[in-house]
C-alpha positions in Angstrom: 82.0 185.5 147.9 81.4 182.1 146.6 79.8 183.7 143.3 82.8 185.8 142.6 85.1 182.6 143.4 82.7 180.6 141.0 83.5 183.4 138.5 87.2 183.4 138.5 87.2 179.8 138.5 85.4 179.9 135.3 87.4 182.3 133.9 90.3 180.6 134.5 88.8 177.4 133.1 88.7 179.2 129.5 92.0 180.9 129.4 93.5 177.6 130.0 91.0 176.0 127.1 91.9 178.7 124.8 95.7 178.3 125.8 95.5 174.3 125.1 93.9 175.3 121.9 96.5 177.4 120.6 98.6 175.2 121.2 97.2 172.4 119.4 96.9 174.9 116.5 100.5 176.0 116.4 101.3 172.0 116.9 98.6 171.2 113.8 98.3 174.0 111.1 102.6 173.6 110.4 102.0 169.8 109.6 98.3 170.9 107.6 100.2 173.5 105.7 103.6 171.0 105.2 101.0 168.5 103.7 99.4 170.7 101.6 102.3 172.0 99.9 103.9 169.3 99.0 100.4 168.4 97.4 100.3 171.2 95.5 103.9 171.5 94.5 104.0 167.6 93.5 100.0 166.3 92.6 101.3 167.7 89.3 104.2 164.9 88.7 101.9 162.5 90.0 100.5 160.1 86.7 100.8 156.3 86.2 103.9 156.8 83.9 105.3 158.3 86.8 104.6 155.4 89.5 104.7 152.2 87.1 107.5 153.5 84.9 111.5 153.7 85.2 113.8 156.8 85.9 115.5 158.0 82.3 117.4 160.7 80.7 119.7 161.4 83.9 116.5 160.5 86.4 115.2 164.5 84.8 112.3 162.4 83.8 110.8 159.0 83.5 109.0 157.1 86.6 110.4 156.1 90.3 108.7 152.3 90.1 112.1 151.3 91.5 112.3 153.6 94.6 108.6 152.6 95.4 109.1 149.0 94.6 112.7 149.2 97.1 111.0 151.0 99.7 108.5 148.4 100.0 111.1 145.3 100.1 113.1 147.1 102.8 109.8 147.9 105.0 108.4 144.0 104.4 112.2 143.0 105.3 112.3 145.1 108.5 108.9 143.8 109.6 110.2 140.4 109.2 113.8 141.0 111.6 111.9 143.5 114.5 108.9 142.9 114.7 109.1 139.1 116.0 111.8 140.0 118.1 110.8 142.8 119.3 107.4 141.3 120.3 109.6 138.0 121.6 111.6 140.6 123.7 109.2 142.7 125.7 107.3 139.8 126.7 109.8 138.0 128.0 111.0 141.9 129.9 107.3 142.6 130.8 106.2 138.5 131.5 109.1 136.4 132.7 111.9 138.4 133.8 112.4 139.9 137.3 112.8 143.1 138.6 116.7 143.1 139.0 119.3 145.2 138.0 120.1 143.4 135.4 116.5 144.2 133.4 117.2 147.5 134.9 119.9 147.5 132.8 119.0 146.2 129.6 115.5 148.7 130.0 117.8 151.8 130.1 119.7 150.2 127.4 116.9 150.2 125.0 115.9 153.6 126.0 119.5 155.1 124.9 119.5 152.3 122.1 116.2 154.6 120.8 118.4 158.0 120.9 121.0 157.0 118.4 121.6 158.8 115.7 120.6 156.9 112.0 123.8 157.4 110.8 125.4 155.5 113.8 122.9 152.6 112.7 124.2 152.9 108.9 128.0 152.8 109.7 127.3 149.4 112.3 125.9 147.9 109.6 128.1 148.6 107.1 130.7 147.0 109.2 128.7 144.2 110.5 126.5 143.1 107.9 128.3 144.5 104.2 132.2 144.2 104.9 132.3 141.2 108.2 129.3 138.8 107.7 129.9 139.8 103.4 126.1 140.0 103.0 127.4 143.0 100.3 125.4 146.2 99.6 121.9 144.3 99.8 118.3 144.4 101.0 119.4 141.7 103.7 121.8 143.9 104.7 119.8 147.2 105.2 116.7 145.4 106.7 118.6 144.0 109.2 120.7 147.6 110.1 116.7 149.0 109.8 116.1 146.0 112.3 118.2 147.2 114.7 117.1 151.0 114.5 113.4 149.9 115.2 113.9 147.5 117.5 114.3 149.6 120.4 110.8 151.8 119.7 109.0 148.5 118.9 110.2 146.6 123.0 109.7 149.7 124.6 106.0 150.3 123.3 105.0 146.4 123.3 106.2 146.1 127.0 104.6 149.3 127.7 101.5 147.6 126.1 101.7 144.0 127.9 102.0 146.0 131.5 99.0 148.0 131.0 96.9 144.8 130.9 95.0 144.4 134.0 96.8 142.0 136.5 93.4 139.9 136.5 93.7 138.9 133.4 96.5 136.5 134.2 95.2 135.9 137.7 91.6 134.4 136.5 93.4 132.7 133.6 96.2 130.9 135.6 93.8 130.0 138.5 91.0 128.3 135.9 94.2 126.0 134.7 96.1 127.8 132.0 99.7 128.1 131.8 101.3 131.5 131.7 102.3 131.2 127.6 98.7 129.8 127.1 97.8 132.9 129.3 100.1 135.4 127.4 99.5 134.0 123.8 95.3 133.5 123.9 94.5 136.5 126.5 97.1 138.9 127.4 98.5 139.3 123.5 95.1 139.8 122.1 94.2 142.6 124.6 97.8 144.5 124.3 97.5 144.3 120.6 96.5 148.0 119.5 99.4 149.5 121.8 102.0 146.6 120.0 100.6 148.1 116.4 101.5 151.1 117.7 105.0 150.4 118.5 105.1 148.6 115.2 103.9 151.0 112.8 106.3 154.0 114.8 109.5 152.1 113.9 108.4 151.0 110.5 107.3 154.5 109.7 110.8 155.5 110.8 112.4 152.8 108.6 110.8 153.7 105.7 111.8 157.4 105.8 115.3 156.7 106.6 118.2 157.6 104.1 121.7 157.1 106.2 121.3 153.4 107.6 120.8 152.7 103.5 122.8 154.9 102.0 125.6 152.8 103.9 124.2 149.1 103.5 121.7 149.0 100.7 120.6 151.7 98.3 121.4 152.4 94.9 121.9 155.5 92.9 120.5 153.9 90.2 119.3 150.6 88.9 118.0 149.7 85.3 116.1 146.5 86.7 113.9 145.6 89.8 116.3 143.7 92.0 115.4 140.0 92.0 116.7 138.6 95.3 117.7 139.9 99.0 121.3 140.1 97.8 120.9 142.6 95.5 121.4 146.5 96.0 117.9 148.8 95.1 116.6 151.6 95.0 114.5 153.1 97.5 112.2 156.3 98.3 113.9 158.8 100.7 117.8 157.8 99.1 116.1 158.8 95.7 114.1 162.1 96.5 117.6 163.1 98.6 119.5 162.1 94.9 117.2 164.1 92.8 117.5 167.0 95.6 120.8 167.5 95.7 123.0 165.6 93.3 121.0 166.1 89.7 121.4 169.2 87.9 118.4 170.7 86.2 116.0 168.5 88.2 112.1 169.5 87.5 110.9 170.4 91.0 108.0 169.1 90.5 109.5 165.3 90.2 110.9 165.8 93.5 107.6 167.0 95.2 105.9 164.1 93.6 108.5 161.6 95.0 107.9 163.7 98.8 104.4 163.2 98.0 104.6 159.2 97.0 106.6 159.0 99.9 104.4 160.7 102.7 101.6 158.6 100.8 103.1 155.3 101.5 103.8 156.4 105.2 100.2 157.5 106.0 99.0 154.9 104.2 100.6 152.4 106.9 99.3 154.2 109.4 95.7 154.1 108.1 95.9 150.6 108.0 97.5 149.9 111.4 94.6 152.7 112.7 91.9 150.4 111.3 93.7 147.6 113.0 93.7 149.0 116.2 90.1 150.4 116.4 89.1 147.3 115.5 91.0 145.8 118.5 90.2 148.1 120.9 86.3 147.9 120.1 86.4 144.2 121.1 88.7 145.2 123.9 87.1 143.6 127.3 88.5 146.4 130.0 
């Protein structure tokens, strides 16, 4: 009896290991093969006259230095807006404030803050930010609409980060004569860190593959010259591969795989870094 219960037991353990493993298949080999294509379809377009030079002869030809170049001001400027304070709000959510309906609140606030769509983003800012505070069609003014769109991913993460810290921590540090910020900043901080990247790099992933908060506040069409101050409009990655998709006649599709591929290059490339980051924290990790 208990042989043949061993047996099904067993049996049951592998169906569900081969169930799990499909699905991680049917979950991996779409994003494998999405990857791969693109590679294919766009490692052709890929040269350094084609990442160091300018868009010409109707953008059919020519480089996309200024997409590439716009892309990274507008990911720098949303790092600078969300990422303080986004780190500034969950601590003070996770560290000082109480348990009350109001953080109640503002928690579910963020959470439906998260679900908006893009284009809801775009439009705010284009009222707020281009037309009332007359910061014009400008990198200020689509880092800070991007600001706002990561925001929400980048509190809920770091708080989810700064709770999962063992309670000790601040115990054995506040009782050996530390104050709670001394506690937070030197102990707590450095031990939530690979979550907080991981918030981070989520909404700046996000913001750097966005094309409706810019189309609204900060991207150009096109633009014969880098731009040369936060004031100025520019160019930028996704608003340029959706130009070249959809408004250029007679565009070579392999210019617009190689601007997908630039694109998912400069994302995973981000998230390499912030990976080696985080391994790094998490090895000298104490719990």
């Amino acid at each position: 009896m208990m042989k043949l219960f061993d047996q099904n037991r067993h049996i049951v353990q592998r169906l569900g290991f081969i169930a799990i493993t499909l699905m991680a298949l049917v979950t991996v080999l779409p994003i494998i093969g999405t990857v791969a294509f693109i590679l294919v379809k766009g490692g052709s377009a890929i040269s350094l006259e084609f990442l160091s030079g300018f868009p010409h002869d109707g953008m059919r030809a020519g480089g996309i230095l200024p997409a590439i170049i716009g892309t990274l001001y507008l990911t720098l400027g949303t790092a600078l807006f969300s990422v303080p304070l986004g780190i500034a709000a969950a601590i003070y959510l996770s560290e000082y404030a109480r348990d009350n309906q109001l953080t109640r609140l503002i928690r579910l606030a963020i959470i439906n803050l998260a679900g908006i769509p893009s284009v809801v983003y775009g439009l705010f800012g284009l009222g707020l930010f281009v037309l009332f505070l007359k910061f014009g069609t400008s990198i200020l003014a689509a880092s800070l609409t991007l600001s706002i769109m990561t925001l929400p991913v980048i509190i809920s993460t770091s708080e989810e980060a700064l709770r999962a810290v063992p309670q000790a921590f601040r115990t054995v540090s506040i009782s050996l004569g530390a104050t709670r910020w001394q506690t937070i900043s030197r102990i707590i901080l450095k031990e939530a860190l690979p979550g907080i990247l991981t918030g981070i790099i989520l909404g700046l992933e996000r913001a750097a593959g966005e094309t409706a908060p810019i189309l609204f506040t900060g991207a150009a069409f096109f633009l014969p010259q880098l731009p040369h101050s936060p004031f100025d409009a520019t160019m930028a990655l996704p608003y340029h591969l959706f130009v070249i998709s959809t408004q250029v006649p007679e565009m070579p599709i392999q210019i617009q795989y190689g601007t997908a591929l630039v694109l998912l290059v400069f994302v995973l490339t981000m998230n390499v870094i912030a990976t080696v980051i985080r391994s790094r924290a998490r090895a000298k990790r104490q719990w």
